[in-house]
N, C-alpha and C positions, 0 to 999 in steps of 0.2 A: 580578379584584381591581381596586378603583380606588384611586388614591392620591391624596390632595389635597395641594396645596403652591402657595402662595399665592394661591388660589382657582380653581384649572385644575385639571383632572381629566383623570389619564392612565389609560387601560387600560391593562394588559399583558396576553395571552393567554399561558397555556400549552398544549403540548398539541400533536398535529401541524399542519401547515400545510398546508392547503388553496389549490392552484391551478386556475388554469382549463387543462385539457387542451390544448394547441396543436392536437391533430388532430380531436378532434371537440367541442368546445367544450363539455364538462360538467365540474366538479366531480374533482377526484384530488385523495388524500392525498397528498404523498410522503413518503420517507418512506429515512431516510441522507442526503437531501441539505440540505449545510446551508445555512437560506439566511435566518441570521442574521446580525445585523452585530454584529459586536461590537469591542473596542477592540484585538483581537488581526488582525482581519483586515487585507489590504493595500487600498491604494488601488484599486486596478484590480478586485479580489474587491468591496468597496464600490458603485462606479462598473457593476457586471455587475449587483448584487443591485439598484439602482437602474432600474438600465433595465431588470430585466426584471420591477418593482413597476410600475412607467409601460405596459410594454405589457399589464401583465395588465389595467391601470385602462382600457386602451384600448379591449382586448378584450372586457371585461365591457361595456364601453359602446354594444359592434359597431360599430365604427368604425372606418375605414382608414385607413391613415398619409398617404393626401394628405387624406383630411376632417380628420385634426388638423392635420395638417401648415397649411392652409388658416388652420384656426381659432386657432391656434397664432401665425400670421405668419410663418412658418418652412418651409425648404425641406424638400422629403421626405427628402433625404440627411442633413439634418442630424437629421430626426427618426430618420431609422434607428439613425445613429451612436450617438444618445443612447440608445436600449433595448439598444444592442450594449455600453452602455458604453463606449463609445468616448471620454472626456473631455469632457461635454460640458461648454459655461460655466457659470456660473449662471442666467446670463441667459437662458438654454434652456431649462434646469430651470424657473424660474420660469411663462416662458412654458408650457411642457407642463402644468405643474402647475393653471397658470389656464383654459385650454382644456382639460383633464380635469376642471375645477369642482373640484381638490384643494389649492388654492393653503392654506387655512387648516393645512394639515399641517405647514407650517413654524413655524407657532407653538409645535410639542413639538419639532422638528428643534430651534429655538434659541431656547427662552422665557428672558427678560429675564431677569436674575440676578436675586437676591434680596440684597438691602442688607443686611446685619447691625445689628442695632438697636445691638451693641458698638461697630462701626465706625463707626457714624453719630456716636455719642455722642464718642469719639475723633477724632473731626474734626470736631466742634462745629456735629452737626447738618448739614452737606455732606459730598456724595459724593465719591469720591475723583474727580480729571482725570487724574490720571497714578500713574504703579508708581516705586519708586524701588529702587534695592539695600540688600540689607540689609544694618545695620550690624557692623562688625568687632568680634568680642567679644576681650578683650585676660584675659577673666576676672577682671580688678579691676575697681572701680567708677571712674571717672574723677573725680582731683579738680580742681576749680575753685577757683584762688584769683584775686584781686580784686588790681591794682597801685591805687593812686590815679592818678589824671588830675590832669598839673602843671594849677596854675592860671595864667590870663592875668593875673594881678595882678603 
């Protein structure tokens, strides 16, 4: 299925997922395991299903963590840490991602919010800079009255 939204196109698959075998490098369904992210998951489950999406890109590529690690500018321990999920920065990930030729994946990680045509028009045609709190509702409408301003006369 693809879905358009503001002119980017995402796939979603369904269906099982297909990894590359650690022990003799073909092709497995699995199959109970989940290895989905979703907004339920924790950080560290996240951070696992990441490093082990990076080693399978590795692997597919036949490549060993000191040729990424090389290619990457990074040291091999750091590349391990990062497929063990071990925390890695961002600036790892990024690296890994650009030395796996995967760098553009980040543009569905965090594609540019979409402006609201309502919100623009409410802010008179500019984007919001900053968030404010929302206002205290008292359930009456607040009335405004007017003193006069003494004169300098």
């Amino acid at each position: 299925m693809i879905l358009l939204a503001a002119g980017l196109s995402y796939s979603i698959v369904y269906g099982p997922v297909i990894r590359i075998n650690r022990l003799c490098g073909s092709p497995t369904v699995l199959k109970g395991e989940s290895v989905r992210i979703t907004s339920t998951s924790t950080t560290d489950e996240v951070l696992r299903e990441l490093g082990d999406r990076m080693r399978d890109y590795r692997l597919q590529q036949n490549r060993t963590i000191e040729e990424l690690a090389r290619d990457a500018g990074l040291g091999t321990m750091t590349v391990k840490r990062a497929e063990a999920g071990e925390r890695p920065t961002l600036a790892t990930v990024v690296r890994l991602l650009r030395a796996l030729g995967r760098l553009e994946t980040l543009e569905a990680f965090l594609p540019p919010p979409l402006v609201s045509p309502l919100q623009l028009s409410a802010n008179a045609g500019r984007e919001r800079q900053r968030a404010r709190r929302p206002r205290k509702s008292t359930g009456e409408s607040p009335t405004v009255t007017s003193t006069p301003k003494p004169s300098d006369d």
